[in-house]
C-alpha positions in Angstrom: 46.8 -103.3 100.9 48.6 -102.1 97.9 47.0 -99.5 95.6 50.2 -98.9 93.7 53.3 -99.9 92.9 55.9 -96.9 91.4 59.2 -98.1 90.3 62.4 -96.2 88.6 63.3 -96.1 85.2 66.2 -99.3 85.9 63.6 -101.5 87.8 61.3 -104.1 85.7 58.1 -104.7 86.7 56.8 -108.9 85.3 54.9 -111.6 85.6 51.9 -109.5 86.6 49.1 -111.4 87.6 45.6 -110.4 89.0 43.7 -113.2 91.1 40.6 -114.0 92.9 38.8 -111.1 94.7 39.1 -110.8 98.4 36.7 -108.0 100.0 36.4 -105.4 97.3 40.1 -106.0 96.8 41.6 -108.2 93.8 45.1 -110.1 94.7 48.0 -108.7 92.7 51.0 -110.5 92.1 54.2 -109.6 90.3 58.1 -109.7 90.3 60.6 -107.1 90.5 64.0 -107.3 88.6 66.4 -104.9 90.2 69.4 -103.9 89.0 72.1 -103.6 91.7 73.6 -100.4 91.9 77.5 -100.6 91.7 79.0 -99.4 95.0 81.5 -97.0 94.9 84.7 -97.3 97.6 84.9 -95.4 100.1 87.8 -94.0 102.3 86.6 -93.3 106.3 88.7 -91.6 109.0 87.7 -91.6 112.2 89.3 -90.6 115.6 91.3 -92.2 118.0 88.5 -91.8 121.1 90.2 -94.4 123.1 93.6 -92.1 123.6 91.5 -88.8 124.7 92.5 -87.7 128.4 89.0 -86.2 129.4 90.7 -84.2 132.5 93.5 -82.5 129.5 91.0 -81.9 126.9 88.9 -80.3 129.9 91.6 -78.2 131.3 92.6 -77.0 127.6 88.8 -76.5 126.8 88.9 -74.3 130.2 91.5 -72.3 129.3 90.3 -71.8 125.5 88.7 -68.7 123.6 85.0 -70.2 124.3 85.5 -70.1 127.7 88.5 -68.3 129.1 87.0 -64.6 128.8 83.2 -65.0 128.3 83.3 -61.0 128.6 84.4 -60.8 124.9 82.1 -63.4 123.4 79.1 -60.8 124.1 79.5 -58.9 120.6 79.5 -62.0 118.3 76.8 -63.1 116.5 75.3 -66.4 116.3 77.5 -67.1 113.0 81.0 -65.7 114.6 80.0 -68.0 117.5 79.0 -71.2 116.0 83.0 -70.7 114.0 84.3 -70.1 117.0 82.7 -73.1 118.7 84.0 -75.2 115.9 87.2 -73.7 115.4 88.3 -74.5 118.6 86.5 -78.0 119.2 88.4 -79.3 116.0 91.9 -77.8 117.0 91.5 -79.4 120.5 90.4 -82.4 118.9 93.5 -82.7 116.8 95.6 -82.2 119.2 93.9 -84.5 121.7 92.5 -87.2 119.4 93.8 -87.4 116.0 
């Protein structure tokens, strides 16, 4: 069932047509012209997974600030942590996997 049809200001709405009832319902028909919306270029990077060594990005996670000396993590607050966290996930994944 369709009670209502919205469009934006670039879609035109034609051709609309009413027919026989059905129930309590009338059939509706109509067409749509839609513009196509240009689409812009766009540049993607991504990371080479393939070349990460799991057991050196493991050891150098290990021996990083988030989890070296859990001790001086206590103090920080949930912002200072979740920098921290991505601080050092990002430098280990440039290193790692660039």
């Amino acid at each position: 069932m369709l009670d209502l049809v919205i469009t934006g200001g670039d879609t035109e709405v034609s051709g609309f047509r009413t027919g026989g009832m059905i129930s309590d319902y009338a059939i509706v028909q109509f067409t749509l012209c839609v513009k196509n919306s240009s689409v812009d270029e766009q540049t993607i990077t991504s990371r080479a997974w393939r070349k990460l060594s799991h057991d050196d990005f493991a050891n150098d996670l290990a021996a990083s600030t988030l989890c070296s000396n859990l001790d001086a993590l206590v103090n920080l607050s949930v912002d200072d942590m979740a920098k921290l966290y991505r601080d050092v996930l990002t430098a280990l994944l440039d290193r790692h996997c660039p």
